[in-house]
C-alpha positions in Angstrom: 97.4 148.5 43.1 96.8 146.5 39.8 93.4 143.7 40.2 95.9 141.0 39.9 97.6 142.7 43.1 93.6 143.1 44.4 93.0 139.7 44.2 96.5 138.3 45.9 96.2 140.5 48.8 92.2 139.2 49.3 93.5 135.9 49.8 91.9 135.1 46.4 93.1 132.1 43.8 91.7 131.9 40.2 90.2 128.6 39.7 91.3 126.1 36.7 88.1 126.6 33.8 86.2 123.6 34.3 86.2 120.9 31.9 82.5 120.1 30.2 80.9 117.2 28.9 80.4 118.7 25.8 82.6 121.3 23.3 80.7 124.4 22.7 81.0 126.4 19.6 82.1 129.7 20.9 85.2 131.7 22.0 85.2 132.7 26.0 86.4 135.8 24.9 86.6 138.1 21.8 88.2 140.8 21.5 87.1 143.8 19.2 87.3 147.2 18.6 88.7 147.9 22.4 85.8 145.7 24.3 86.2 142.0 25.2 82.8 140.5 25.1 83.1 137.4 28.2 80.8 134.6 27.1 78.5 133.2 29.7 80.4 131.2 32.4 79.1 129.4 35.4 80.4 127.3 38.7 80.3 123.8 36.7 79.3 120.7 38.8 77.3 122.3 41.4 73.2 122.2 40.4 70.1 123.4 42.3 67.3 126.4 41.4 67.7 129.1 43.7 64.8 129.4 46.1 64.0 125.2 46.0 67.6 123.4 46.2 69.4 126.3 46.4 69.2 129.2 49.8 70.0 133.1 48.2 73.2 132.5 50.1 74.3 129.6 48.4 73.3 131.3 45.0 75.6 134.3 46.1 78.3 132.3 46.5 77.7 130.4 43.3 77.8 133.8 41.6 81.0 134.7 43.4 82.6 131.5 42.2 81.6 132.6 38.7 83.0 136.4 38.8 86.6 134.0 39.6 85.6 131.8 36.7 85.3 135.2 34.5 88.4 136.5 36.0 89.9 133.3 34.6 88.9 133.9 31.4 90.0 137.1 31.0 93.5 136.4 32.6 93.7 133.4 29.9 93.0 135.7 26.8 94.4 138.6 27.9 97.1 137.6 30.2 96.3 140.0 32.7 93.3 141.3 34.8 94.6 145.1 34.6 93.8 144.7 30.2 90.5 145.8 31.4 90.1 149.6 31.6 86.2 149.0 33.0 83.3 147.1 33.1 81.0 148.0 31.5 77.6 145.7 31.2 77.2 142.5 33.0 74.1 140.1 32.1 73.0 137.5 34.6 70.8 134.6 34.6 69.7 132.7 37.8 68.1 129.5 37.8 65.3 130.1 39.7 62.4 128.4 41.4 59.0 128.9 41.0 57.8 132.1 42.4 61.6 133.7 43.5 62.4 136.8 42.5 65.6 137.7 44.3 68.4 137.4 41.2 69.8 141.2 42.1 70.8 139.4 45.3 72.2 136.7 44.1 74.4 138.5 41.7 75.3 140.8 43.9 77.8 137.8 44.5 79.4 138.8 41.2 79.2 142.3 41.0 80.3 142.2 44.8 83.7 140.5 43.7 84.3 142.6 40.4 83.9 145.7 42.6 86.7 144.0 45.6 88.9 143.5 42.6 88.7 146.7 40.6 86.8 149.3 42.5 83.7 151.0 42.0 85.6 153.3 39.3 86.6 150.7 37.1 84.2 147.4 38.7 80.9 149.1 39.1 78.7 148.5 35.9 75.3 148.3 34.5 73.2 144.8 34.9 70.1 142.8 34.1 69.7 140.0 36.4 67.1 137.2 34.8 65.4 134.5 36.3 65.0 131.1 34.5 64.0 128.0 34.4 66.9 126.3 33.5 70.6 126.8 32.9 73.3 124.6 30.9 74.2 121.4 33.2 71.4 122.4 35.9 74.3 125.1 37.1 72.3 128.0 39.3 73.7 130.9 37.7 75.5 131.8 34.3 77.1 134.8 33.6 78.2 137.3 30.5 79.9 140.5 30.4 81.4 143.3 28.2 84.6 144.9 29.2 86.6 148.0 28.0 90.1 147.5 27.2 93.4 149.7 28.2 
């Protein structure tokens, strides 16, 4: 079963990319020498630290939201989710209050998504999850990755 096939049959839909009130310089994906390298994504329009606004739970699903959001972006530039061979590193930031230090769990939301989709063969990577102060647009997490290409 290809991840596009994954995806269908987990009642899953790949949102639109979000629009933002500004244009960043940067590509949302380039492609070289077999990797794509995923620039850091996020669910725009919903705000809050984790562990103050913001319940683990609602950060997991924030996270989740954001593993569709990179999903997007690869099926925009690549045209297909089953491009990528493996994942490979994934590097997560969550905005965090004072004194949390849960991230892991709160990107398990993303990783636990990538791994639905792909499998632990292909989905399961290495990670760093990061707390910070503050994200881009007060968003409560923000994703990167690197992916191997078939």
């Amino acid at each position: 079963m290809t991840p596009d096939e994954r995806l269908a049959e987990l009642g899953l839909e790949l949102p639109e990319m979000p629009a933002t009130p500004y244009e960043p310089k940067l590509r949302l994906v380039t492609v070289h020498g077999g990797l794509a390298y995923l620039s850091g994504i996020g669910p725009i329009g919903l705000q809050g630290a984790i562990g103050s606004e913001l319940g683990i739970e609602e950060g997991y699903e924030a996270a989740r939201q954001t593993a569709l959001l990179a999903l997007r972006q690869i099926t925009d530039a690549l045209g297909e989710l089953d491009r990528v061979a493996r994942w490979l590193r994934v590097l997560g930031f969550v905005r965090s209050a004072p004194g949390f230090g849960e991230q892991p769990r709160v990107l398990n939301g993303f990783s636990d998504l990538i791994v639905d989709v792909y499998g632990e063969e292909r989905g399961l990577c290495s990670r760093s999850a990061i707390g910070t102060s503050e994200l881009p647009l007060g968003i409560p997490v923000e994703v990167e990755a690197i992916v191997a290409l078939r």
